[in-house]
N, C-alpha and C positions, 0 to 999 in steps of 0.2 A: 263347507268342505275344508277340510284342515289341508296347510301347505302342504306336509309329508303323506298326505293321501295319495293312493294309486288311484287313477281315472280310467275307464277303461267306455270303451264306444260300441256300442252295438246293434248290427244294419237289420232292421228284424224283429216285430213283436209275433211270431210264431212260435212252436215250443221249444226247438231251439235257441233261439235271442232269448226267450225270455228263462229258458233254464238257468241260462249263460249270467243274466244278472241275479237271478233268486240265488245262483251258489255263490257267485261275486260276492254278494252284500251276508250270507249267512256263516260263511267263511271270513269274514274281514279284511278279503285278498285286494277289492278296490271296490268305489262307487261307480254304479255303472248308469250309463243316457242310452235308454232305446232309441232309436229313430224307425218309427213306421207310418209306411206312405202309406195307409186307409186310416180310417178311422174306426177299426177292431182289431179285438186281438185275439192272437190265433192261428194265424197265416190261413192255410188250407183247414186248418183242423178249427175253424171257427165256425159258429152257426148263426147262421141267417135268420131273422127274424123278420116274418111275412103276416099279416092283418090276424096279428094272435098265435100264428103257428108259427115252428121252431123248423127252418132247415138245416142238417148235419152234412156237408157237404165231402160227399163219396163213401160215408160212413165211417165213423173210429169206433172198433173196438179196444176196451183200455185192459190190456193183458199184457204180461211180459214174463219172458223167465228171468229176467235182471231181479235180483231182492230189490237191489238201490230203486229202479225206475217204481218198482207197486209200494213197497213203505214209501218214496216219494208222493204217489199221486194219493195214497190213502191218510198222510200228514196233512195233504191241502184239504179233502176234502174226506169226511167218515162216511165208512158204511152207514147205511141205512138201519134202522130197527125194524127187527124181527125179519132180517133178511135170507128168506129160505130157512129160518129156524136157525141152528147152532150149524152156519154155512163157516170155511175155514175156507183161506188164498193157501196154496201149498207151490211152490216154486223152487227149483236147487233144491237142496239140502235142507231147506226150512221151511217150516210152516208157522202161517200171524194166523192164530187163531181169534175166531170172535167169540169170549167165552160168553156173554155174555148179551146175544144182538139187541135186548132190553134198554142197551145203555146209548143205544146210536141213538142219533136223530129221526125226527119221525118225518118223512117226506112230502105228508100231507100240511104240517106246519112248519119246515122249514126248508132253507131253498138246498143250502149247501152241503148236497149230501150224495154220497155214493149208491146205484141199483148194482144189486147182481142182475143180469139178464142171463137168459135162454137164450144161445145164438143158433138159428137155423137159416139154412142158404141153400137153395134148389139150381137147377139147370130148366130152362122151360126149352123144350128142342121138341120137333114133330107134335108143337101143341098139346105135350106134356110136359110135366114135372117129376124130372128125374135127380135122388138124391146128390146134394154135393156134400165134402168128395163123393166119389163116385162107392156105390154099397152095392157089395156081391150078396144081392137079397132077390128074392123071387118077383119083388116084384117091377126092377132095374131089369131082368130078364126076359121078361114079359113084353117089356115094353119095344126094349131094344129087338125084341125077336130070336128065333131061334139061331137064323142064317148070319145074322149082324155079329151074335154075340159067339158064334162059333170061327169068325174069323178074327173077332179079337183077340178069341186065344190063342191061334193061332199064330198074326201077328206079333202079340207079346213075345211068347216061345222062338220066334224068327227072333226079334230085335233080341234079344240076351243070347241067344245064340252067333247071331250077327254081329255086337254093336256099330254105329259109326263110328269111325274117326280118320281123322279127326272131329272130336265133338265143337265144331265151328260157329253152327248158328243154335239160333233156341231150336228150332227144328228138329236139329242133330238129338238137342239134349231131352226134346220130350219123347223124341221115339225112341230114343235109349234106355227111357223107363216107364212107358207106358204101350209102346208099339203103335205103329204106324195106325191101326185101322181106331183104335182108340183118339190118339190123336187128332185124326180127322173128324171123327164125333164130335167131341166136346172140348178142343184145347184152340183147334186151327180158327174158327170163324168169329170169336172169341175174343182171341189175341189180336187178331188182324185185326177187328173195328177198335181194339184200343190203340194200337203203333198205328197203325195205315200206312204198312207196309205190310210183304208177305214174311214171314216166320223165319225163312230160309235166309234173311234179309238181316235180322234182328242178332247180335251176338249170343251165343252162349252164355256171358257173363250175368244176362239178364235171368236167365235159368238159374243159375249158381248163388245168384243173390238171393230172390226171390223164391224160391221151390225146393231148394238144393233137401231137401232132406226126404222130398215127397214122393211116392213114387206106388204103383202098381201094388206089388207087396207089401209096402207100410198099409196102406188106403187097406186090404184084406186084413191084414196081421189087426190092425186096429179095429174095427169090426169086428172080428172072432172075440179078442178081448172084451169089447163092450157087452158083446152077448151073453158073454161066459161069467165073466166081471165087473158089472157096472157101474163106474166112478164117479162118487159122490163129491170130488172136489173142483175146485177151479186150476188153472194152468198147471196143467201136471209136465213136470222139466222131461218125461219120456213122450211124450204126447208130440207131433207137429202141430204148427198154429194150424194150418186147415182143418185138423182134427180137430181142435178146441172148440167146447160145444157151451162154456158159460165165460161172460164176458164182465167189468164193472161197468158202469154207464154213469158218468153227470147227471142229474135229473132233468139238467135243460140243454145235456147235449154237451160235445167236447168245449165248443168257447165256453161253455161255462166256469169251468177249469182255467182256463187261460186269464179270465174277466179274473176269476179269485186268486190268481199268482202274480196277475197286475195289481190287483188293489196291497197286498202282502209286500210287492217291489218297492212299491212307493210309501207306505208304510215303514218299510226300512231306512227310507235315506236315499232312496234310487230313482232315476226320473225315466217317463217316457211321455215322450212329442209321437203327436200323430202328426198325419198330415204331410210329412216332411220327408222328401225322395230325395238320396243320395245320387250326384254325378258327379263329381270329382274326389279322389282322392290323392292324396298330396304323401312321397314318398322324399325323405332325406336320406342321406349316408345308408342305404339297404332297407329303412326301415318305413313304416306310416309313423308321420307325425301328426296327421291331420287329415281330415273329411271336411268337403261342404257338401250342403243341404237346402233347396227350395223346397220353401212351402207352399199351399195353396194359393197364397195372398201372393207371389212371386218375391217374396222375401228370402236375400240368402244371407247362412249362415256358417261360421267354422267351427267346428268341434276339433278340440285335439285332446289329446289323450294318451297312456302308456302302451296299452292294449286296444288292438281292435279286431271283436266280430262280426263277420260278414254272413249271411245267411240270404244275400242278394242272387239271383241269377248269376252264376262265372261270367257268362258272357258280359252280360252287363258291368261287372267289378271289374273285367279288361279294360273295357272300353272308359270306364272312370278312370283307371290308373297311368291313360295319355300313353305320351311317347316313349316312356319308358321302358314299354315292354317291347321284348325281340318282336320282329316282324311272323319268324315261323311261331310263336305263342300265339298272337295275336290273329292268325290266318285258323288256329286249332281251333280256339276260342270261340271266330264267328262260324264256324263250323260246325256248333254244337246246335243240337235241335231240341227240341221240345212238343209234347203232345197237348194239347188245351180242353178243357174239358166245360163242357154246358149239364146244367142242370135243369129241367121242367117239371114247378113241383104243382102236380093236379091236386088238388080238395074234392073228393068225389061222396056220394051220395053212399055208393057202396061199388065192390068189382062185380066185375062180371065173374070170375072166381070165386068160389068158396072155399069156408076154408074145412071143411067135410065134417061127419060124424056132428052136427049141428051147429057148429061154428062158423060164425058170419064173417071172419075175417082170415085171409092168410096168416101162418103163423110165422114167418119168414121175416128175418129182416132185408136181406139181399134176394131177387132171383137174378141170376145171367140170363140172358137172353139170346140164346143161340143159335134162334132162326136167322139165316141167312136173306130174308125175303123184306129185312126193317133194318134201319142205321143204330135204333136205340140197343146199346150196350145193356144195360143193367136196370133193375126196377129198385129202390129202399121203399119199404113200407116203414114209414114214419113211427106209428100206432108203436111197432113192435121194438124199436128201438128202446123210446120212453114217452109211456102215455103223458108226458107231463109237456111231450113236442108240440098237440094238438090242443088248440081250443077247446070243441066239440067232441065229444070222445062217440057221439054217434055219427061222425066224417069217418070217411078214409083220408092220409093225409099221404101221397106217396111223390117221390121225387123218382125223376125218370132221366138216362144218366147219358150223354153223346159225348164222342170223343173226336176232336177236329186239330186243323191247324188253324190257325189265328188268319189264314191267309185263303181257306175253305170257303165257299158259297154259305154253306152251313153258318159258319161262324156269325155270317154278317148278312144272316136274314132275320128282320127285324122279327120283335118278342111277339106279335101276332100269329105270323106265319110259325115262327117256333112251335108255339103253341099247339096250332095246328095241324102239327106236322106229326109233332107226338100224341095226338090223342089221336088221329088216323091210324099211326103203326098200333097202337094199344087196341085199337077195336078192328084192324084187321085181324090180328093172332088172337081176338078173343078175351083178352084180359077184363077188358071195360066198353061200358055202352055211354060214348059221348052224351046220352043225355041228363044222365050223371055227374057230369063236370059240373062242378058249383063254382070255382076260383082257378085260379092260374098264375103263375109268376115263371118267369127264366132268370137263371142266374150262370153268366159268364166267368169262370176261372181261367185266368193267362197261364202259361206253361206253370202246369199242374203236375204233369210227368216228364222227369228227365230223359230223352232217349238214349239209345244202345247202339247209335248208328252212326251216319253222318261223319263227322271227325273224331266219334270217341276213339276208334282204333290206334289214336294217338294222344290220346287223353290224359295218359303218364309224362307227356313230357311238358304239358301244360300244370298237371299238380305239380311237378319237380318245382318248376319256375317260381308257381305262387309260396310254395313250402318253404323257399329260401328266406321269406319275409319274414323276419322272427316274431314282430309280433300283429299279426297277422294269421286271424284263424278262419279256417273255411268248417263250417257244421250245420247242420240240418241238411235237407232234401235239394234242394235248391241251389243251398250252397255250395255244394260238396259234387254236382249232380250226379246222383246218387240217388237210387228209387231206395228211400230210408221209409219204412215205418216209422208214426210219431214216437215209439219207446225208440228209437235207435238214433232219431235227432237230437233227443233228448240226452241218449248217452255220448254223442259226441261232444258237446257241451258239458258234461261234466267234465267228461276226458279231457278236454280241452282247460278247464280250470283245474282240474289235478296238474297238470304240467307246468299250466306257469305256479303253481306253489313248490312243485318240488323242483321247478328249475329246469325243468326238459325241455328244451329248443327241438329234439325229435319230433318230427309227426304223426310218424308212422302209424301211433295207436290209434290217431285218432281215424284212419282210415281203416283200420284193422274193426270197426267197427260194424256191423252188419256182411261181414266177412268172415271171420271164422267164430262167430256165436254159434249156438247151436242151430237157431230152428229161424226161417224166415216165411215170412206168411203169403199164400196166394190170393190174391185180389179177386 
C-alpha cells in the first residue's frame, strides 16, 4: 500500500461491507480490510452448507428496480445458457437484454452462473393453500367461503370509507388498505409470530418501509392485468415486489455471490480477516481514527484507517464507542431490540403434500404458515429455489423458519428437541409424515430483524449523533437498523462511497434509501 493511499475499515463481510469494498477498490477511492466475526461471507444472505445440501437462510430473491444493483449482480456472476430462451431483465427505463442465452455459461459445467427462477409463494391457512398475494380467483373464494369473503368486502369498503388516523401502528396501516376482516385472515397471525408482539404494538413505519406500495387494489389491478396481459419479462419497474413472479438465483444460493465478490476483493488489492469481532472503537477530535479487534485465538489488534464502515449491530457500535457518547444516546441505543430467527432444515423422503396435476413436489419456494395452532412461521422448499441446493434431487430438502428472542425458551432448546419440535408442527397441519425425515440440522441467526419498537420512537436522535461522525458510515440491515432488503444494503453502500468521492459529509441519502424508492418487498 502506497503512503498517499486512502485506507478505509470495514465492520462486515455481508452485502453491504462487502459492496462497500468492491466500489472502494474499483473506483480507486481507498484500499479497504473487511473485518468479519464468522468465518463466511455473506452476513444473513449467506448459505449454509449441511452433508451435501445448500441452506439459503430466509430466502433471497436477487431482483431490483435499481439498474446499478442487477448490471451489478449480473457483472459478478452471467446468466445462464439457454435461460428460458431469449429471457430479458427489463427494470426503469431499460432493459439488458440476453441476445444471445447461447453464449452464457452452462450450469451443468460451470459453478458461477446466474438461474432465472419461477417464484411462487402460498398462504397455507384452514389446511389450505391459498394464493399469495392474495388472487380474486374463484378458487381463493371457494375456499375463503361465501360468508368470510362477503365480509371482506365489506370491511374493505368500511376501512377506505373510514380510514384510521392517525395511521400510528402497522395495524392502522394494514387496515387502511386491506380492511379489517382481511387483515385478520392473513396479515395479523403472521406478523405477530415474526415481531412477538401484537401489530397494534409495531409502528407504522414498518408498513411504509416494507409494503408501502401494496395494497387491496394493486393485489386486483395486477391480476386483471396478468389475465388480460401476461408478462413475459423479469422486474417490471410497474409491478410491486410481492407481485414479482421471476427472480435470478446463484446456482448454490446467495453466499455464493458473496464467496465470488470476496474472491474479486482480494484479488484487487483488498483484504478480509474472518474470525475477528470488533469492540472498541477509538474516536479523535469528532472523528474514528481507529478500531480494535479480537480474534478467535484471543489476539488483539488496531486497525486505523481514513474511512470507516460499520455494518455492526448500532447497539453494539455504542457500546464499542465508550464514554463518549451522551448518556440519552446511549439509553436509545440499549433500547433497541431485535427479533432472531431459527432455521430447521428436514431432508425428507417426500411431503405429505403434493404438488397436483401429477407432480410429486410443491412448486413453491416460500409457504407462510398461518395456522395459528404451531410456532413455525414459514416453510422454503429448497428443490425450488435451485436444484443445484440438493444433493439427492429424489429428497425433498426444506428449511422450516421460527422467529424468537435470543432470550425465548425457544431459542435455547437444544437442536434435538428443535428438531422435534418442528416436525411435530409439520405433521400436525399435515404437510409431512415424520417417517419421512431422513436428516435434520438447526441453524440459529442472532438479531436477524431489526425492530419497530422498543426505543425506536427515538431513533432519529441516535442517527443525528452517530451522522455527526464524518467519517463514519452506518449501511446495511443491521447497521443502519433498518429492515433493508439485500438490493437496498447494497445501495446504501454505494451511496455511501459516491459521497465520500464527491465530498459530501451529508447523510441524508444514504438514509433516503429504502424510503422513497419505489417499491419495497413483503416477506
Amino acid at each position: 500500500m502506497a503512503d498517499n493511499e486512502k485506507r478505509a475499515v470495514i465492520i462486515g463481510a455481508g452485502p453491504a461491507g462487502l459492496t462497500a469494498a468492491y466500489e472502494l477498490l474499483k473506483r480507486g477511492t481507498a484500499v479497504p480490510v473487511v473485518l468479519e466475526t464468522s468465518q463466511q461471507m455473506g452476513g444473513i444472505s449467506r448459505t449454509v452448507r449441511y452433508n451435501g445440501n445448500r441452506i439459503d437462510i430466509g430466502g433471497h430473491r436477487f431482483f431490483s428496480k435499481s439498474d446499478r444493483v442487477m448490471n451489478w449482480w449480473l457483472d459478478v456472476m452471467p446468466l445462464a445458457r439457454g435461460a428460458q430462451g431469449r429471457e430479458f431483465i427489463q427494470y426503469q427505463n431499460q432493459t439488458r437484454a440476453i441476445e444471445n442465452p447461447g453464449d452464457g455459461p452452462d450450469p451443468e459445467r460451470e459453478d458461477r452462473v446466474m438461474l432465472i427462477r419461477q417464484r411462487k409463494s402460498r398462504i397455507y391457512f384452514l389446511r389450505r393453500f391459498f394464493d399469495y398475494p392474495i388472487k380474486l380467483s374463484a378458487d381463493t373464494l371457494t375456499k375463503l367461503g361465501p360468508w368470510r369473503t362477503v365480509r371482506i368486502g365489506f370491511s374493505y369498503l368500511w376501512a377506505m370509507m373510514n380510514p384510521r388516523r392517525p395511521e400510528a401502528s402497522l395495524e392502522d396501516f394494514l387496515i387502511n388498505r386491506f380492511g379489517r376482516e382481511l387483515y385478520l385472515t392473513f396479515f395479523k397471525s403472521y406478523t405477530e409470530k415474526v415481531w412477538g408482539v401484537p401489530c397494534q404494538e409495531i409502528s407504522a413505519e414498518w408498513g411504509a418501509q416494507r409494503i408501502k406500495g401494496l395494497s387491496l387494489v394493486k393485489t386486483i389491478t395486477h391480476f386483471l392485468k396478468k389475465t388480460l396481459r401476461p408478462d413475459k419479462g423479469l422486474g417490471q419497474k410497474g409491478t410491486e415486489t410481492s407481485l414479482i413472479e421471476k427472480f435470478l438465483y446463484p446456482k448454490y444460493g446467495p453466499g455464493q455471490l458473496w464467496e465470488c465478490v470476496a474472491e474479486d476483493i482480494t484479488a484487487r488489492g483488498g483484504s478480509i480477516l474472518t474470525g475477528w469481532s470488533v469492540d472498541r472503537i477509538l474516536a479523535s477530535n469528532g472523528r474514528v481514527a481507529a478500531i480494535e479487534a479480537v480474534n478467535e485465538a484471543g489476539q488483539r489488534q488496531r486497525f486505523e484507517g481514513d474511512y470507516f464502515f460499520s455494518t455492526m449491530p448500532i447497539q453494539e457500535l455504542v457500546r464499542a464507542l465508550g464514554c463518549d457518547v451522551p448518556a440519552h444516546v446511549r439509553e436509545i441505543s440499549d433500547g433497541l431490540q431485535y427479533r432472531d430467527f431459527i432455521t430447521v432444515g428436514l431432508l425428507l423422503d417426500k411431503l405429505k403434500l403434493s404438488g397436483g396435476a401429477g407432480r410429486k413436489l410443491l412448486e413453491d419456494n416460500w409457504i407462510y404458515i398461518q395456522e395459528p395452532d404451531v410456532l413455525v412461521g414459514r416453510m422454503q422448499i429448497f428443490n425450488n429455489w435451485s436444484p443445484y441446493l440438493v444433493a439427492d434431487p429424489d429428497k425433498v430438502w426444506i428449511g422450516l423458519e421460527y422467529f424468537c428472542y435470543a432470550t425465548d425458551e425457544l431459542w435455547k432448546l437444544p437442536d434435538s428437541k428443535m428438531i422435534a419440535l418442528a416436525v411435530e408442527e409439520m405433521q400436525r397441519i399435515g404437510v409431512l409424515d415424520s417417517a419421512d425425515v431422513r436428516d435434520s440440522t438447526v441453524i440459529r441467526v442472532p438479531k436477524t430483524y431489526p425492530a419497530y419498537f422498543g426505543t425506536y420512537s427515538h431513533f432519529d436522535e441516535l442517527r443525528a449523533w452517530l451522522d455527526k461522525i464524518p467519517n463514519l458510515f452506518l449501511i446495511g440491515r443491521n447497521g443502519m437498523h433498518k429492515y433493508n432488503n439485500q438490493d437496498h444494503s447494497m445501495l446504501t453502500a454505494m451511496t455511501a462511497v459516491d459521497n465520500i468521492e464527491a465530498g459530501i459529509e451529508d447523510k441524508s441519502n444514504l438514509w433516503a434509501v429504502n424510503t422513497e424508492m419505489e417499491y419495497h418487498e413483503e416477506k
